[in-house]
N, CA and C atoms of all chains as a GROMACS GRO file, in nm:
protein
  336
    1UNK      N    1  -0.780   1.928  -0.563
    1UNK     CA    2  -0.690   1.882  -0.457
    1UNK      C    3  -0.547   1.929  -0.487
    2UNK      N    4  -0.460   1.994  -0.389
    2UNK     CA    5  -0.326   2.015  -0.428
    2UNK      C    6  -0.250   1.907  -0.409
    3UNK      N    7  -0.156   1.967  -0.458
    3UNK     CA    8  -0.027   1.825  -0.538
    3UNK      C    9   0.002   1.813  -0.378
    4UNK      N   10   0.064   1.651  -0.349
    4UNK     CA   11   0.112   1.672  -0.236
    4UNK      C   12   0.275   1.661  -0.291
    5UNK      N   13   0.363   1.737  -0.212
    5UNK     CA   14   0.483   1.780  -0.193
    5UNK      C   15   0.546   1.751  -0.057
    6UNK      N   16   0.657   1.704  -0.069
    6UNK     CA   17   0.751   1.685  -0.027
    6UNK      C   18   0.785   1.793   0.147
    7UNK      N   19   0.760   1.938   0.077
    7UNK     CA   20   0.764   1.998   0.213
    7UNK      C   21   0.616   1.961   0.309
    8UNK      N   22   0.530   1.957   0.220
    8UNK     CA   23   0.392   1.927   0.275
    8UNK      C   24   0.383   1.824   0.340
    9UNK      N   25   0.457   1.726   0.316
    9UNK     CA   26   0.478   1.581   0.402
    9UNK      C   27   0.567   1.574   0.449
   10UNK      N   28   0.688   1.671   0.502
   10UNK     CA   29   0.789   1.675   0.592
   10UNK      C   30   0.728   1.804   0.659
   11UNK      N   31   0.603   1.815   0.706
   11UNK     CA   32   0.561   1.894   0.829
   11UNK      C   33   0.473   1.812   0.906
   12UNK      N   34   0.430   1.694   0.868
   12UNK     CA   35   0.330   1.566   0.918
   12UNK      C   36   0.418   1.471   0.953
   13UNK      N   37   0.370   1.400   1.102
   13UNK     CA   38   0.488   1.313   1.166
   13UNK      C   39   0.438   1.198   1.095
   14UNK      N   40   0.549   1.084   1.087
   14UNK     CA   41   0.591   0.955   1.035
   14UNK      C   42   0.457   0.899   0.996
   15UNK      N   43   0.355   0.867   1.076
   15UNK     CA   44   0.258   0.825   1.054
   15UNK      C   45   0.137   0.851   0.994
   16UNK      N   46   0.124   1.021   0.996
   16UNK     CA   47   0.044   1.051   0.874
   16UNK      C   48   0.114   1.108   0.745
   17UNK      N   49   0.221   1.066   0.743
   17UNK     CA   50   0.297   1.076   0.631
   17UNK      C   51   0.249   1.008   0.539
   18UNK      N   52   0.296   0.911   0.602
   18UNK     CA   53   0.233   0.758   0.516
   18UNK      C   54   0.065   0.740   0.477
   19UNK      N   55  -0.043   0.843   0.594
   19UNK     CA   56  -0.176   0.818   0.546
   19UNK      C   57  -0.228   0.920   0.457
   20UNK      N   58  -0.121   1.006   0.449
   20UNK     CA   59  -0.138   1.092   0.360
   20UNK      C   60  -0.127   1.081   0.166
   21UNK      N   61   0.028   0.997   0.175
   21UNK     CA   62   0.059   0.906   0.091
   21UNK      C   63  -0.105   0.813   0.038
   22UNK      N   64  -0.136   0.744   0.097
   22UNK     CA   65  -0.199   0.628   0.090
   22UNK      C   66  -0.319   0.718   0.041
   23UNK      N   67  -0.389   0.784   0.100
   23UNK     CA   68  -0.487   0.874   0.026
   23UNK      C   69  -0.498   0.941  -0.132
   24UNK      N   70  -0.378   0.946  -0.179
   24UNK     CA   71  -0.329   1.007  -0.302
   24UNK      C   72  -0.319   0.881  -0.343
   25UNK      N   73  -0.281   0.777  -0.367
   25UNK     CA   74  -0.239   0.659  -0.441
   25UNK      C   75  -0.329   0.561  -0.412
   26UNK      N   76  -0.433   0.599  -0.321
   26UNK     CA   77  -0.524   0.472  -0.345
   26UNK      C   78  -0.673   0.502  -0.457
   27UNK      N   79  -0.643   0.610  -0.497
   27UNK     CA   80  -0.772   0.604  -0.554
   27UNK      C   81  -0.712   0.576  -0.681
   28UNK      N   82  -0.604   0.650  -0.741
   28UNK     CA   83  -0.512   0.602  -0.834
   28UNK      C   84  -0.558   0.415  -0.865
   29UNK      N   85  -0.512   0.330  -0.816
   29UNK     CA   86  -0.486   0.207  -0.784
   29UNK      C   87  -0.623   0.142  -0.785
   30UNK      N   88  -0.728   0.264  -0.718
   30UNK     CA   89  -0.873   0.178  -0.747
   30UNK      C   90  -0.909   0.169  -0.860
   31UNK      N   91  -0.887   0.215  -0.945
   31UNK     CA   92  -0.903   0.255  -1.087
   31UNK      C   93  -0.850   0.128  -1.134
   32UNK      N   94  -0.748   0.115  -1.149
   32UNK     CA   95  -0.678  -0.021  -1.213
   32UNK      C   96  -0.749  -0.148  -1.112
   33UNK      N   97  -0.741  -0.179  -1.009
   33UNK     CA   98  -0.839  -0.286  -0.926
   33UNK      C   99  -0.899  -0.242  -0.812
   34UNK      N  100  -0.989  -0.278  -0.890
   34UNK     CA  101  -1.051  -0.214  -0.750
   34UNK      C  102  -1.083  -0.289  -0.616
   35UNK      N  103  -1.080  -0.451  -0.677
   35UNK     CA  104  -1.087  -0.548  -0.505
   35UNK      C  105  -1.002  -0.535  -0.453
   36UNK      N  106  -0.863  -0.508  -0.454
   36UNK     CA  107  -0.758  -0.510  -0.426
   36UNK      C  108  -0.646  -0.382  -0.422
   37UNK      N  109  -0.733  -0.313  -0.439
   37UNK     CA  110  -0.688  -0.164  -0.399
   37UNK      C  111  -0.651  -0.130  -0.251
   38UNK      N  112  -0.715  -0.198  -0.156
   38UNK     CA  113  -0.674  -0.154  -0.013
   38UNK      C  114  -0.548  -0.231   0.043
   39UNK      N  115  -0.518  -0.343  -0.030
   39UNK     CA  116  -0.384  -0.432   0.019
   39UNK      C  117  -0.285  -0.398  -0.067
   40UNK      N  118  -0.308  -0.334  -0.190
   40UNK     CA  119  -0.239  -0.270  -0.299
   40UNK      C  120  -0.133  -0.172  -0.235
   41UNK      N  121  -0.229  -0.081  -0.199
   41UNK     CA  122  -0.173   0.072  -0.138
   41UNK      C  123  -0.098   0.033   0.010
   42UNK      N  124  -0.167  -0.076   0.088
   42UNK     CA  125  -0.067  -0.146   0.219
   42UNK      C  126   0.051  -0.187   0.182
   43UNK      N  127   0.087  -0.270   0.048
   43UNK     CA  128   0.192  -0.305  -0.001
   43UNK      C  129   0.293  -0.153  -0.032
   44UNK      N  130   0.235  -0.066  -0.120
   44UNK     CA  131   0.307   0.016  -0.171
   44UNK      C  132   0.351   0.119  -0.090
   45UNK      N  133   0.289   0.186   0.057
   45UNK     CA  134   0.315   0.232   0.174
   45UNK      C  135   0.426   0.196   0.195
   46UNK      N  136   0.483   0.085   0.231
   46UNK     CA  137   0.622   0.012   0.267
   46UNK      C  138   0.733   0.079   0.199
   47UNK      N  139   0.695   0.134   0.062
   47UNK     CA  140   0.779   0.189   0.017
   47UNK      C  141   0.822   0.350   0.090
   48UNK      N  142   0.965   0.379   0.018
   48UNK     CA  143   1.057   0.500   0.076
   48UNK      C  144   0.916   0.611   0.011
   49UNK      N  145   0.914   0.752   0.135
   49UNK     CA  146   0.811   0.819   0.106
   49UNK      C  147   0.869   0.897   0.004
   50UNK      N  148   0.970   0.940  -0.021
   50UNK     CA  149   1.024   0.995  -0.136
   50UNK      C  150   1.026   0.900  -0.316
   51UNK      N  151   1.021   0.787  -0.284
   51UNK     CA  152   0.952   0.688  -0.401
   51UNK      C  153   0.825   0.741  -0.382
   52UNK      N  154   0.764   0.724  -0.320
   52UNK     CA  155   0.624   0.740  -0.341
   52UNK      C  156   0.596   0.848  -0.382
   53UNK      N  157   0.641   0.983  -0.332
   53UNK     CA  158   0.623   1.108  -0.440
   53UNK      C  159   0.642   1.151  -0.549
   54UNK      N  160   0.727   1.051  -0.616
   54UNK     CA  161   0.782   1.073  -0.733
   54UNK      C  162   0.684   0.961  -0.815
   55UNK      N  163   0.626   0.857  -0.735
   55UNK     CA  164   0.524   0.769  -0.808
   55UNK      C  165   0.390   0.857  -0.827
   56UNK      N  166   0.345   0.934  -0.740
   56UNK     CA  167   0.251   1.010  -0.798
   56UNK      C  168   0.289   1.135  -0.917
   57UNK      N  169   0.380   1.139  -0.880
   57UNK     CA  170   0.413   1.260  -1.026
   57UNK      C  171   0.423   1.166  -1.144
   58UNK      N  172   0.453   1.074  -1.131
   58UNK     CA  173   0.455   0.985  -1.297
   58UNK      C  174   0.388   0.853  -1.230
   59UNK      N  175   0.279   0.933  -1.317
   59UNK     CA  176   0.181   0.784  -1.356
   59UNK      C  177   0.205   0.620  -1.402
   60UNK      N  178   0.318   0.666  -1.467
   60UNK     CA  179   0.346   0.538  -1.550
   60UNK      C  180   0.419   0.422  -1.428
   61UNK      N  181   0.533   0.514  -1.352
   61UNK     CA  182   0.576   0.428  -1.250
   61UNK      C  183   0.515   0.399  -1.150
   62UNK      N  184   0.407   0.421  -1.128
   62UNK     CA  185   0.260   0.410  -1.022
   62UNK      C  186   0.241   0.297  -1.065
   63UNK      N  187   0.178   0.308  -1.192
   63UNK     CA  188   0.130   0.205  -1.281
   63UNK      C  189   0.187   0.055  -1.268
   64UNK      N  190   0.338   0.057  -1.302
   64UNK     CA  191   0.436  -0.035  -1.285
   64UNK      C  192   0.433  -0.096  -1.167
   65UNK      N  193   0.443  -0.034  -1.037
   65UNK     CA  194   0.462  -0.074  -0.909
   65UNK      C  195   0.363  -0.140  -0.927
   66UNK      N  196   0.264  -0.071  -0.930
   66UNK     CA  197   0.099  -0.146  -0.880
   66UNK      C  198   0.125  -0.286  -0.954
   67UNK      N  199   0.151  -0.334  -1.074
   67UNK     CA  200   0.141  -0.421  -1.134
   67UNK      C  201   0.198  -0.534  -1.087
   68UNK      N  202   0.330  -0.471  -1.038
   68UNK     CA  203   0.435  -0.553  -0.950
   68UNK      C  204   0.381  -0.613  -0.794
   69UNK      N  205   0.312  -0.496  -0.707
   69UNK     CA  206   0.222  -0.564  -0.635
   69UNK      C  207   0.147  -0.677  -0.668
   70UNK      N  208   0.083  -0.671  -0.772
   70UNK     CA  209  -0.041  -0.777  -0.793
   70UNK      C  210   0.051  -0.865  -0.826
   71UNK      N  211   0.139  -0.868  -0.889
   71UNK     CA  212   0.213  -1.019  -0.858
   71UNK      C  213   0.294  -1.041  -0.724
   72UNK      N  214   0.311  -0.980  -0.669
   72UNK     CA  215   0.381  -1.061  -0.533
   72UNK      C  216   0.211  -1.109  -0.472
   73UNK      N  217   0.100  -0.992  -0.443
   73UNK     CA  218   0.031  -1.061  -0.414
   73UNK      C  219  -0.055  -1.164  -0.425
   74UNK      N  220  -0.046  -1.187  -0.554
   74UNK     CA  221  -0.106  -1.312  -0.625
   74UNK      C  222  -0.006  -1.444  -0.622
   75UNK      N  223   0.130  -1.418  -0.555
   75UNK     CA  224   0.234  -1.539  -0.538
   75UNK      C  225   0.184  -1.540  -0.404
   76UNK      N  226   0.176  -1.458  -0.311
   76UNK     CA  227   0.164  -1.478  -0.153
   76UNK      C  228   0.046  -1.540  -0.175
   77UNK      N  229  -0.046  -1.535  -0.222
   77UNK     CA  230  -0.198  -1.596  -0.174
   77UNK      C  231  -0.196  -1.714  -0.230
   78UNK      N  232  -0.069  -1.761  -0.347
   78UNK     CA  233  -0.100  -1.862  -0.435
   78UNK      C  234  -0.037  -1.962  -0.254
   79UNK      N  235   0.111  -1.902  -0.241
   79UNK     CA  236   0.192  -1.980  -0.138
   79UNK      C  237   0.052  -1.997   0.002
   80UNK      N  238   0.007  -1.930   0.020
   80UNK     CA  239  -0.081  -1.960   0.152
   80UNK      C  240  -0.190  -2.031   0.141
   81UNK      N  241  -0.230  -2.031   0.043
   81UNK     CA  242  -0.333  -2.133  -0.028
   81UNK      C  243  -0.275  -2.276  -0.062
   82UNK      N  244  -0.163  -2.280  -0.078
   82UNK     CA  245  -0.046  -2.419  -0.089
   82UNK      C  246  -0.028  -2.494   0.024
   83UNK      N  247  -0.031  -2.382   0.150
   83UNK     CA  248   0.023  -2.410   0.278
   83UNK      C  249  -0.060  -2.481   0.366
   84UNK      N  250  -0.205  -2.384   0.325
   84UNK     CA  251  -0.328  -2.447   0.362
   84UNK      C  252  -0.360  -2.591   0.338
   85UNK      N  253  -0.377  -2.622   0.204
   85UNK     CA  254  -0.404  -2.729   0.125
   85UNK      C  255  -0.330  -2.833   0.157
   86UNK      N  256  -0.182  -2.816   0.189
   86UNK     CA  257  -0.107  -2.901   0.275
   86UNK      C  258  -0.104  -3.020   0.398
   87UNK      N  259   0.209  -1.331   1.749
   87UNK     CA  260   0.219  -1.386   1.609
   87UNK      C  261   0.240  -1.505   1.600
   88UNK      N  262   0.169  -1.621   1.489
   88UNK     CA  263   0.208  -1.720   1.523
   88UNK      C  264   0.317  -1.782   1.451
   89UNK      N  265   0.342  -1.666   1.333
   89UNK     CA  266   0.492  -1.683   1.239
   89UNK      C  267   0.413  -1.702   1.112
   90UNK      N  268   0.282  -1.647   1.126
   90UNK     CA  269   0.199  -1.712   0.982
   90UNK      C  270   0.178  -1.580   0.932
   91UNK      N  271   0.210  -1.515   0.817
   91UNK     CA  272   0.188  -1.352   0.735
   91UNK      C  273   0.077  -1.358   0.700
   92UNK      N  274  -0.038  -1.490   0.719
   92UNK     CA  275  -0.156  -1.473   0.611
   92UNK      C  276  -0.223  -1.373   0.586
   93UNK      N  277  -0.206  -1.298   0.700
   93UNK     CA  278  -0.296  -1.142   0.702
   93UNK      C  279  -0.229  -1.025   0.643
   94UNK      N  280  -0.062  -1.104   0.580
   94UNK     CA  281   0.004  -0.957   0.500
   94UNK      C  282  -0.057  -0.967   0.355
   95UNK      N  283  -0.088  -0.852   0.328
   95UNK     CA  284  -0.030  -0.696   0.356
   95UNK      C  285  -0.159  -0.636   0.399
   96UNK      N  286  -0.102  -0.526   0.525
   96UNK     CA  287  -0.228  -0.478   0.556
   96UNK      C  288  -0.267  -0.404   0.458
   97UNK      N  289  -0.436  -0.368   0.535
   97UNK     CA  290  -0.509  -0.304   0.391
   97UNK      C  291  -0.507  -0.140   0.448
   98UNK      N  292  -0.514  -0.101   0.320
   98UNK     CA  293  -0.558   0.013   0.332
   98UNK      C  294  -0.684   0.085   0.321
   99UNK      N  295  -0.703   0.122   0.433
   99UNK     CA  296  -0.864   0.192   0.347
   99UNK      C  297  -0.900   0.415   0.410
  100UNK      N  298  -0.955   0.410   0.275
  100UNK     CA  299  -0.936   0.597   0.310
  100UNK      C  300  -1.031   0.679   0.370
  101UNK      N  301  -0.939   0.748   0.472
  101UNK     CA  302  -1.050   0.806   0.564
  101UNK      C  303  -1.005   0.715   0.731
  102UNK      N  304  -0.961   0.637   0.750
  102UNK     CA  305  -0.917   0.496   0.784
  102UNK      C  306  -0.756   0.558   0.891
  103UNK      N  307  -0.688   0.578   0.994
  103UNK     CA  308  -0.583   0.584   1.040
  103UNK      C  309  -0.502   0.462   0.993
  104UNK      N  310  -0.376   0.533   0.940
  104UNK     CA  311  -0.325   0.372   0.885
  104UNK      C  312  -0.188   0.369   0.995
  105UNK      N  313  -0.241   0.263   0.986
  105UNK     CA  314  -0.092   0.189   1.138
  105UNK      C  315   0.029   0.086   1.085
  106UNK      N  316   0.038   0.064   0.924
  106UNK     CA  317   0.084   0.017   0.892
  106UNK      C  318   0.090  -0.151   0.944
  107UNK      N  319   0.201  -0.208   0.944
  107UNK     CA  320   0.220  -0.341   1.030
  107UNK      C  321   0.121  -0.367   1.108
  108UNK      N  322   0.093  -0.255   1.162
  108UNK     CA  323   0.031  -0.270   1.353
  108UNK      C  324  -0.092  -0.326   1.310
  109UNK      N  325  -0.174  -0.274   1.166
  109UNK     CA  326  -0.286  -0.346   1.130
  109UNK      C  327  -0.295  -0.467   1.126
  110UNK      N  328  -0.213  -0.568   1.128
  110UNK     CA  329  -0.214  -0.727   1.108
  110UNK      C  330  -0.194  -0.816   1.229
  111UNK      N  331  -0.227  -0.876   1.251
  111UNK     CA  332  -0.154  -0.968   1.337
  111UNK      C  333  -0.154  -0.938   1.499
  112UNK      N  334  -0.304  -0.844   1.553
  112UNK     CA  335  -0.267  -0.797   1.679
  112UNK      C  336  -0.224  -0.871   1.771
   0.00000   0.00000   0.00000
């Protein structure tokens, strides 16, 4: 698979920018969880597409984000599960 | 919407058109 680049995703409009993105970083991400790989990569989409290219060139800050996801999403589900229970 | 996020964050899945936001909460 070629690297995706920057010019390569400034010839694709807004929206498959981002599914293009999401294709490269979700298999990444399945690796580390895999139940939670598809709300993972929804979270990390949100991010600037130029973050995101530079998250696939270094692994490590992929890594990081992702981690950072699983805690907001493990606070959101804790809070909606609170809300519920309520 | 009824002001409730329970359905954030949308998911992603590959192969899948992603609509971002638009996935949640039709």
């Amino acid at each position: 698979q070629e690297p995706l680049t920057a010019s390569l995703l400034a010839g694709a409009p807004p929206q498959e920018q981002k599914q293009m993105l999401g294709e490269r970083i979700y298999p990444v991400i399945h690796e580390m969880h895999p139940t939670l790989a598809g709300k993972i990569t929804g979270m990390l989409l949100e991010i600037d597409n130029s973050e995101l290219l530079h998250m696939l060139e270094s692994p490590e800050s992929l890594h990081s984000k992702v981690e950072e996801a699983v805690a907001v999403l493990q606070a959101h589900q804790a809070k909606e599960n609170a809300q519920k229970s309520a | 919407s009824n002001g409730s996020n329970i359905n954030w964050p949308p998911e992603f899945h590959p192969g899948v058109p992603w609509k971002g936001l638009q996935n949640i909460d039709p």
